[in-house]
C-alpha positions in Angstrom: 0.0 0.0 0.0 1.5 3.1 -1.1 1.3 6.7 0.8 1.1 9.3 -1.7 3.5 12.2 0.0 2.6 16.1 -1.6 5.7 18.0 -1.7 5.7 21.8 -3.4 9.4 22.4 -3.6 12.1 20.8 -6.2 14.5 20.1 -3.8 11.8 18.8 -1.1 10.9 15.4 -3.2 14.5 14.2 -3.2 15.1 15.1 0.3 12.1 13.5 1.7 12.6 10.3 -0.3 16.1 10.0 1.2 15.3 11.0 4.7 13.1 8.3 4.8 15.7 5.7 3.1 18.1 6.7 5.5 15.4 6.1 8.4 14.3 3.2 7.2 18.3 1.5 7.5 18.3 2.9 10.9 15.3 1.4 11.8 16.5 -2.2 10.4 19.4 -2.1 12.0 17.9 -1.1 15.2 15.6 -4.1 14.8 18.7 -6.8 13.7 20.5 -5.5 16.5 17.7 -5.9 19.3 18.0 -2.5 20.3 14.4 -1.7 19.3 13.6 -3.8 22.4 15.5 -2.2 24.9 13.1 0.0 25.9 10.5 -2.7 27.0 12.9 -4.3 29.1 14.5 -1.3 30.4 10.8 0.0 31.2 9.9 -4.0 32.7 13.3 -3.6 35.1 12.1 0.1 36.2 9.0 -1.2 37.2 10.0 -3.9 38.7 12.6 -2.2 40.9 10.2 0.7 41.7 8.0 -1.7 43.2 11.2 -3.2 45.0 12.0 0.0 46.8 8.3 0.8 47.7 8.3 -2.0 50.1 5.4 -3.6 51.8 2.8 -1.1 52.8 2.1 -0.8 49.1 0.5 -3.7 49.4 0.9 -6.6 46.8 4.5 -5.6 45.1 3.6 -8.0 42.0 0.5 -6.9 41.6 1.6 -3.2 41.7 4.3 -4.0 39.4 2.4 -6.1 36.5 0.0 -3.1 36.7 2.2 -0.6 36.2 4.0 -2.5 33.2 0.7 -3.2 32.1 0.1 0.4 31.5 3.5 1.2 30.3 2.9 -1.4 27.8 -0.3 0.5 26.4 1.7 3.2 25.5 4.9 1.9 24.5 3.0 -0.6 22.2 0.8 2.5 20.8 3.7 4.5 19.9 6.1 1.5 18.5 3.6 0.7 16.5 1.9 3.8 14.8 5.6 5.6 14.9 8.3 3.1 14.1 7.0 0.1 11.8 7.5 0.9 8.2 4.2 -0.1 7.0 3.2 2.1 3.9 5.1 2.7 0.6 6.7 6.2 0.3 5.5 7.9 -2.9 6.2 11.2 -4.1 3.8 13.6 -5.6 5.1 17.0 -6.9 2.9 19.6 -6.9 3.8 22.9 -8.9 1.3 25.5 -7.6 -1.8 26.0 -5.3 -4.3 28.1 -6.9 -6.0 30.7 -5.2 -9.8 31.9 -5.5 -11.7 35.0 -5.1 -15.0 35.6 -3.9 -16.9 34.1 -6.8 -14.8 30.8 -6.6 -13.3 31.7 -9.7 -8.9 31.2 -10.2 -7.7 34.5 -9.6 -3.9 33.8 -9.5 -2.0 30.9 -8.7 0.9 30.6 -5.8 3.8 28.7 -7.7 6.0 27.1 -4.9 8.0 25.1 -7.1 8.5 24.9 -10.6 10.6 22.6 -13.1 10.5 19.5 -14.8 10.5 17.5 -11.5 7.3 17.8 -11.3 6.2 16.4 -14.3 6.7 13.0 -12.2 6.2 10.9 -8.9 9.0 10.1 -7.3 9.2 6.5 -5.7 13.1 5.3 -5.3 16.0 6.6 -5.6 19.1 4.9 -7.0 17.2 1.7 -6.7 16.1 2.2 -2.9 12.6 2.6 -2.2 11.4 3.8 1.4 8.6 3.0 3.6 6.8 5.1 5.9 5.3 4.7 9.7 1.4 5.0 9.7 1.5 7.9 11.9 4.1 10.0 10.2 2.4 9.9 7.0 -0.8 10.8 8.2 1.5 13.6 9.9 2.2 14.7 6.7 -0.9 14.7 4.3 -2.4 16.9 7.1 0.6 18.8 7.4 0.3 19.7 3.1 -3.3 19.9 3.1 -3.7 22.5 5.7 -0.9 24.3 4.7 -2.1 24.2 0.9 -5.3 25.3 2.2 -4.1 28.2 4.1 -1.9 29.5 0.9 -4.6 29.2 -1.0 -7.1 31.3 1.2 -4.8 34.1 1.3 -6.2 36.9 -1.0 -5.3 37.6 -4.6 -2.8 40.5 -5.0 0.0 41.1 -7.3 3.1 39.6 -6.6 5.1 42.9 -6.7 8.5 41.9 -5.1 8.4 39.0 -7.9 7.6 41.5 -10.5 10.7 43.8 -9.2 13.0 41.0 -8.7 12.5 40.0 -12.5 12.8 43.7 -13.4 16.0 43.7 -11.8 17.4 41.2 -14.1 16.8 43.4 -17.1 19.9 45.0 -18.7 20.4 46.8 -21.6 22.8 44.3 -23.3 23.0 45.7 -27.0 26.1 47.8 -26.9 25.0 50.0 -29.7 21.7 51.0 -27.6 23.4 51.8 -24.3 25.8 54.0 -26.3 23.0 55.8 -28.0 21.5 56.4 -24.9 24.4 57.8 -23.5 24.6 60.2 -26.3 20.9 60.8 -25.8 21.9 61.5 -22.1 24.3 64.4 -22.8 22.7 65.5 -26.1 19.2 65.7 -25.0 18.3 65.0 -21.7 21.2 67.8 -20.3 20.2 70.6 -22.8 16.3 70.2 -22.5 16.2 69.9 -18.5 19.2 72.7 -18.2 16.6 75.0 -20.5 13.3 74.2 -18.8 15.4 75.2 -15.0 16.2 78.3 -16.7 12.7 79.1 -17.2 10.7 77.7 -14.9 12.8 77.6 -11.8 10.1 77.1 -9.4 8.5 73.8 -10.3 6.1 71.3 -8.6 6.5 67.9 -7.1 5.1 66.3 -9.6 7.2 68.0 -12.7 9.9 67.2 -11.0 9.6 63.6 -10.8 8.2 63.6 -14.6 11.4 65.1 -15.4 13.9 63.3 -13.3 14.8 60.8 -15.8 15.1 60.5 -20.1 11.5 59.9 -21.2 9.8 62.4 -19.3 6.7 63.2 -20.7 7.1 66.9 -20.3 10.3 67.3 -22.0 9.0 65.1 -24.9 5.7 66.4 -25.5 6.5 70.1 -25.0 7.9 72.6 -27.7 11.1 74.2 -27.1 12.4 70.7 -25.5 13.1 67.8 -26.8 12.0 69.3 -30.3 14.3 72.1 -30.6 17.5 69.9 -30.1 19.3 67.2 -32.3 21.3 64.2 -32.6 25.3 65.0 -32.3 25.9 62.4 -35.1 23.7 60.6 -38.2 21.9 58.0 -36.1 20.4 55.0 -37.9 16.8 54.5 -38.7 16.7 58.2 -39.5 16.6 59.2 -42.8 17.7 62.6 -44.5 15.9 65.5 -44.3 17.3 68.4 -46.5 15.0 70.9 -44.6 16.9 69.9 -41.0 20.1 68.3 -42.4 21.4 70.2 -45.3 23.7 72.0 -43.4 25.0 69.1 -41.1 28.3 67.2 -42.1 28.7 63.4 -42.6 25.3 63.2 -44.0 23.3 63.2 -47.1 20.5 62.0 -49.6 20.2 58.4 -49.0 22.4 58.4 -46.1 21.4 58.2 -41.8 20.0 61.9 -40.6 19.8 63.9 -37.9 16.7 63.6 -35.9 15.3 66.0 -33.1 15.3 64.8 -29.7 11.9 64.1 -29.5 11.9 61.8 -32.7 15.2 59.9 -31.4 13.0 59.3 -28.2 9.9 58.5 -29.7 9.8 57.0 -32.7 8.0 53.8 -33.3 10.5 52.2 -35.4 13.8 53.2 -34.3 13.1 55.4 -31.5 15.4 55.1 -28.2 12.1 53.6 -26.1 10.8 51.4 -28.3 14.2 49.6 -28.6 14.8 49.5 -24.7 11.3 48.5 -24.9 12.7 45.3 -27.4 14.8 44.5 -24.9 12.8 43.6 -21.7 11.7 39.6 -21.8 8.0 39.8 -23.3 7.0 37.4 -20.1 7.4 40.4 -17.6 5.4 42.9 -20.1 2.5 40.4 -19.7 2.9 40.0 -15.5 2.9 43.5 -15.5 0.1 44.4 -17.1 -1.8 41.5 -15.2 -0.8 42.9 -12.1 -1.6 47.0 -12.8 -4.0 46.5 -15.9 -2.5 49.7 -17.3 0.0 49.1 -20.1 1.3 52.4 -20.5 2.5 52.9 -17.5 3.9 49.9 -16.6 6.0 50.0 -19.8 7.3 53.6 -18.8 8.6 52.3 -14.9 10.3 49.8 -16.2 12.1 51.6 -19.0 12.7 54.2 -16.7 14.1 51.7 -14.1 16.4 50.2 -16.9 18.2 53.6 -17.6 18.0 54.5 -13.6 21.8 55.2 -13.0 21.2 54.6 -9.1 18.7 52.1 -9.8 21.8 50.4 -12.3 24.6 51.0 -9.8 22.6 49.0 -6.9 21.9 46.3 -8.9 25.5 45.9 -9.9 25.5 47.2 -13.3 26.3 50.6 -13.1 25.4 50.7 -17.2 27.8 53.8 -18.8 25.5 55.4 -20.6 23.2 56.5 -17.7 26.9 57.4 -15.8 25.0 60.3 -14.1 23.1 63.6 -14.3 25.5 65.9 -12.9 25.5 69.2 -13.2 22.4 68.9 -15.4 20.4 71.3 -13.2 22.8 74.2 -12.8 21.4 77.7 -13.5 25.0 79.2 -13.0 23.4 81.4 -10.4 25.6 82.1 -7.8 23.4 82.4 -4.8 22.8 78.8 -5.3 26.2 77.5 -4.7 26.2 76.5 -1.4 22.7 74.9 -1.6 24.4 72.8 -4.6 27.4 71.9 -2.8 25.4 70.7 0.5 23.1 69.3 -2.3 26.0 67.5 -3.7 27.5 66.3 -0.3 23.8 64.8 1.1 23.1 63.1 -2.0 26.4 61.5 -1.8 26.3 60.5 1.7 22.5 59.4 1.4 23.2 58.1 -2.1 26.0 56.2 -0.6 24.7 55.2 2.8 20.8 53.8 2.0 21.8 53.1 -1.5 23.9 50.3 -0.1 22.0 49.4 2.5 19.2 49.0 0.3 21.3 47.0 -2.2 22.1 44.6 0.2 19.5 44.2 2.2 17.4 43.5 -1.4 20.0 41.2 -2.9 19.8 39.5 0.4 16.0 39.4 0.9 15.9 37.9 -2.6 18.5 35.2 -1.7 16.8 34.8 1.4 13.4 34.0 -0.5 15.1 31.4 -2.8 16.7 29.6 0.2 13.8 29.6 2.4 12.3 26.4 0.7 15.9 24.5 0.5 16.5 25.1 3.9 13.2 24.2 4.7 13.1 20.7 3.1 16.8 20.4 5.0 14.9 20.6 8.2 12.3 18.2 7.2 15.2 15.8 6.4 17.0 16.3 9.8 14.3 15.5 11.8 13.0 12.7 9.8 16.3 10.9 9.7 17.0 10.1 13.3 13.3 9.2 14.4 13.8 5.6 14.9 17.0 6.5 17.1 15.1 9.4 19.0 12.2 7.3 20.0 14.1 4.0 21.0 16.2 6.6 23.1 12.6 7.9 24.6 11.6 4.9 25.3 9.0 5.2 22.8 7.4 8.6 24.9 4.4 9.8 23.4 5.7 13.1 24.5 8.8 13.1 21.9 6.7 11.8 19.4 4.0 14.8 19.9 7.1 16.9 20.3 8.3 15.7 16.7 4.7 15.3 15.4 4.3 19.6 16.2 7.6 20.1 14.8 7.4 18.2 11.4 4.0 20.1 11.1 5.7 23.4 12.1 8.4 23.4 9.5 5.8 22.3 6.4 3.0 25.3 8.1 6.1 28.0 7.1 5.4 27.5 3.7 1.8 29.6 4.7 4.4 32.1 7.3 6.4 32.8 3.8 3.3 33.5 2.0 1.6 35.3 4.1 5.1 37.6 4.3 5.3 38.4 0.6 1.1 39.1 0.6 1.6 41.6 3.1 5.2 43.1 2.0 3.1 43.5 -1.2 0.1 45.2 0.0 2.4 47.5 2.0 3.7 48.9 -0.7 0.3 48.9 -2.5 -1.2 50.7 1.0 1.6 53.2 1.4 2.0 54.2 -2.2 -1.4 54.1 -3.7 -3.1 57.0 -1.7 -3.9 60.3 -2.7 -1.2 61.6 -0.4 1.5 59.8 -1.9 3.8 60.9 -4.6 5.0 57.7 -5.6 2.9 55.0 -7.2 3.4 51.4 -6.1 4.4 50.2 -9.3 6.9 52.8 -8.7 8.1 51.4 -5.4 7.9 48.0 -6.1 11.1 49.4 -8.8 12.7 50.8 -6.8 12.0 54.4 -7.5 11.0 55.6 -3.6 13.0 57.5 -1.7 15.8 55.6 -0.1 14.6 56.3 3.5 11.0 54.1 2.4 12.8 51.5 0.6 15.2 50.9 3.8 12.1 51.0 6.2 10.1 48.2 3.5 13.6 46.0 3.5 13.6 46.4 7.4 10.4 45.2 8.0 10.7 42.5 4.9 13.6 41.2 7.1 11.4 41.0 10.2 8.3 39.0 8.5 10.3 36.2 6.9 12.3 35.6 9.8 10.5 37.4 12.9 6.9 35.7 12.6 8.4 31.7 11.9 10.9 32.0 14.5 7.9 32.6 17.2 5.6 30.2 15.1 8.6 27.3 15.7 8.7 28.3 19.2 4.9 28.3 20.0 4.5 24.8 18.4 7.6 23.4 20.1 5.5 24.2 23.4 2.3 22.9 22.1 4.0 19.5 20.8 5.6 19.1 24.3 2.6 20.0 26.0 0.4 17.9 24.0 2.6 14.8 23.8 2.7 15.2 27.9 -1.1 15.5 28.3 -1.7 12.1 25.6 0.8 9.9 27.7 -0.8 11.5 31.0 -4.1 10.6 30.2 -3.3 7.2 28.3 -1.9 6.5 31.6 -5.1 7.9 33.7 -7.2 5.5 31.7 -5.2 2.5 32.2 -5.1 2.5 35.4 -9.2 3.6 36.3 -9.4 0.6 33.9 -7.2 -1.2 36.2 -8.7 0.1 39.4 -12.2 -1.1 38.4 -10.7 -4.6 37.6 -9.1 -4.6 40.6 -12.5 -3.7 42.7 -14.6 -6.3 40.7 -11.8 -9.3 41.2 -12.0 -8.6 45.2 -15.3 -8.6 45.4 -15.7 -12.0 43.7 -13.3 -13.3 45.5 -14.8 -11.8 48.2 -18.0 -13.7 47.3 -16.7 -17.0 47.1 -15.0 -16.9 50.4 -18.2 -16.6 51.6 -20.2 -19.4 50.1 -17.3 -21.6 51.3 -17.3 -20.7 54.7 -21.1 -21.4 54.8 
């Protein structure tokens, strides 16, 4: 007979399957050995010597003692029995994803914990060695999987923004000829239009100063006397010649690359700078995007605009040359303003510096963090899977260990639900926090990484605290409950046997007592 064992990690089917190989060995040798019976003859001699030193005011010392065996015996026997024997077939079942529901039981999104070809599969030996497993610790852990499954699967549909970032991050501008376009876009276009728009209109809001803070703002594209009234430094291909714009320009000609304005370098939907860093995200993350924000227009601008981030580049470890920097783009030349620039200059370096690291590694490490938290979880399982049989012939087959190990086996598959719940709520933090009227940064924004670096430390912070924080004091809770409960089971077990006892005891005397008194007549 075969237990069909759900596992929702890659690395958890191979892990499990050999745990239990290595456990069964143990337990066979264990068995060959006669150690497996210590216990009921170490527990026999306790008994028996307990009874010794009680002496005889306790009455009948056999009797007391056979009792008190007998009730050992109950539990023992229970727990060797539905904990140790090898009874069912191990069998692995992969299972990719647990899909989720919303309020009119329809499939609103689906959590993948695992993905791969492994789970196209069972998984039922390894290397030639199958495994077996006791009756109790696979009922342990179908229960485990299906509550934890469906706790996953009840929490609410929202969209996976730290997913969405992380696969953001992994974009780069790898053609060569594009990132050094862009650099010439940088100094050519960018520099002139935004140092012309602070010369007349010094004074500008919060909002036209975020449009403008980066290459494709809308305002510099879309407004005479910017982008438009500016050129290439060089024939750019794609861009044919115009005699009305280029007769006067060198290295160019009928026939031959032109000159085009800033705003048709930026914007044109051929050869234009955005639709070719456009070309070069993965079409996969265009398609989570717009799932997750329904609005395609913007989500194709924030991620463009996190692609030629400098700061955005630099903390991802690919400072990308043609996005080196903005400096000095700003600059009215007005004296008065020095010292506000040079303080400007100092505190964006030293904040730049500071949180910009900070936030780079505390990112890179919460997404390594996220990728191990499933290995390391399937190690645990393994650990405390493989030294069972040793662990409860050491107990003396206690019911307490083995509720201590059934808690903590269910513990470390329940994190799986911790981990979730961790990413559902880092994600609707950033959704509650950005998406209100009062904010000035959208959360498809932050989720990009394009907050100040004083939120984005706070969000890592507390990131940190809800992956590690909340399953630390879920392990520790359980470990109390398994000890508790184990204690109360082998308590009562032992309660029952001897009221059961007791009674047997009362109705022998008084038969006996009976029959000495018919004899005596």
């Amino acid at each position: 007979m075969n237990a069909n064992l759900v596992v929702t990690d890659y690395m958890e089917a191979p892990l499990l399957l050999l745990a239990w190989i290595v456990n069964n060995s143990l337990w066979n040798t264990l068995m060959m050995t006669g150690l497996a019976a210590v216990p009921f003859i170490a527990m026999m001699v306790s008994e028996w010597f307990r009874a010794r030193r009680e002496g005889d005011d306790e009455g009948n010392r056999g009797k007391v003692a056979i009792n008190r065996i007998e009730t050992g015996l109950y539990a023992m026997v229970l727990c060797y029995a539905f904990t140790c024997l090898p009874l069912l077939n191990v069998s692995i079942n992969p299972a990719n994803n647990i899909p989720r529901l919303d309020d009119s039981g329809n499939v609103c999104s689906v959590a993948v914990v695992g993905e791969g070809e492994w789970g196209s599969a069972t998984l039922n030996s390894m290397a030639g060695q199958t495994a077996s497993i006791p009756l109790w610790w696979a009922f342990v852990h179908i229960l485990s999987k299906g509550l934890t499954n469906t706790a996953v699967a009840a929490i609410p549909c929202t969209p996976d923004w730290q997913s969405i970032a992380t696969e953001v991050d992994l974009q780069e501008v790898e053609d060569q000829v594009l990132r050094l376009e862009v650099s010439e876009f940088q100094l050519a276009c960018y520099g002139a239009a935004r140092n012309k728009l602070f010369r007349e209109q010094p004074n500008m809001d919060r909002a036209l100063a975020r449009d403008t803070a980066w290459l494709g703002s809308q305002h510099l594209v879309n407004t005479p006397g910017l982008y438009d009234s500016f050129y290439a430094p060089r024939p750019i291909q794609g861009f044919p010649y115009v005699e009305a714009r280029d007769s006067a320009r060198s290295n160019t000609g009928p026939g031959l690359p032109g000159y085009p304005s800033c705003s048709e370098w930026w914007s044109d939907s051929v050869h234009g700078l955005r639709k070719r860093l456009y070309d070069e995200v993965n079409p996969s993350l265009w398609t989570s995007i717009q799932a997750a924000v329904g609005v395609h227009a913007s989500a194709e601008e924030a991620v463009i605009r996190r692609m030629v981030s400098p700061r955005e580049s630099a903390a991802n470890g690919r400072h990308l040359r043609p996005v080196a920097g903005y400096r000095d783009i700003g600059g009215g030349g007005r004296v008065e303003n020095a010292i506000d620039a040079v303080t400007g200059v100092a505190s964006g370096m030293v904040g730049s510096v500071g949180g910009g690291v900070y936030v780079a590694k505390g990112k890179a490490g919460m997404d390594m963090l996220k990728m191990a938290l499933p290995m390391v979880q399937a190690v645990l399982v393994m650990a405390v899977i493989i030294p069972l049989p040793l662990i409860m012939v050491m107990s003396g087959y206690s019911l307490t260990v083995a509720g201590t190990a059934t808690f903590g086996l269910f513990a470390i598959w329940f994190l799986t639900f911790w981990w979730e719940l961790a990413r559902w709520l880092s994600n609707n933090l950033i959704t509650m926090l950005y998406s209100g009227g009062a904010s000035t940064t959208g959360a498809l924004e932050t989720a990009f990484g394009m907050a100040n670096l004083y939120d984005k430390s706070l969000l890592v912070m507390i990131e940190w605290a809800m992956f590690l924080l909340l399953p630390m004091i879920w392990m520790a809770v359980m470990a109390w409950a398994g000890f508790k409960a184990g204690s109360q089971f082998g308590q009562q077990l032992g309660k029952g046997a001897e009221s059961t006892k007791t009674a047997g005891d009362s109705a022998s005397s008084a038969v006996a007592s009976a029959a000495t008194k018919g004899r005596m007549r």
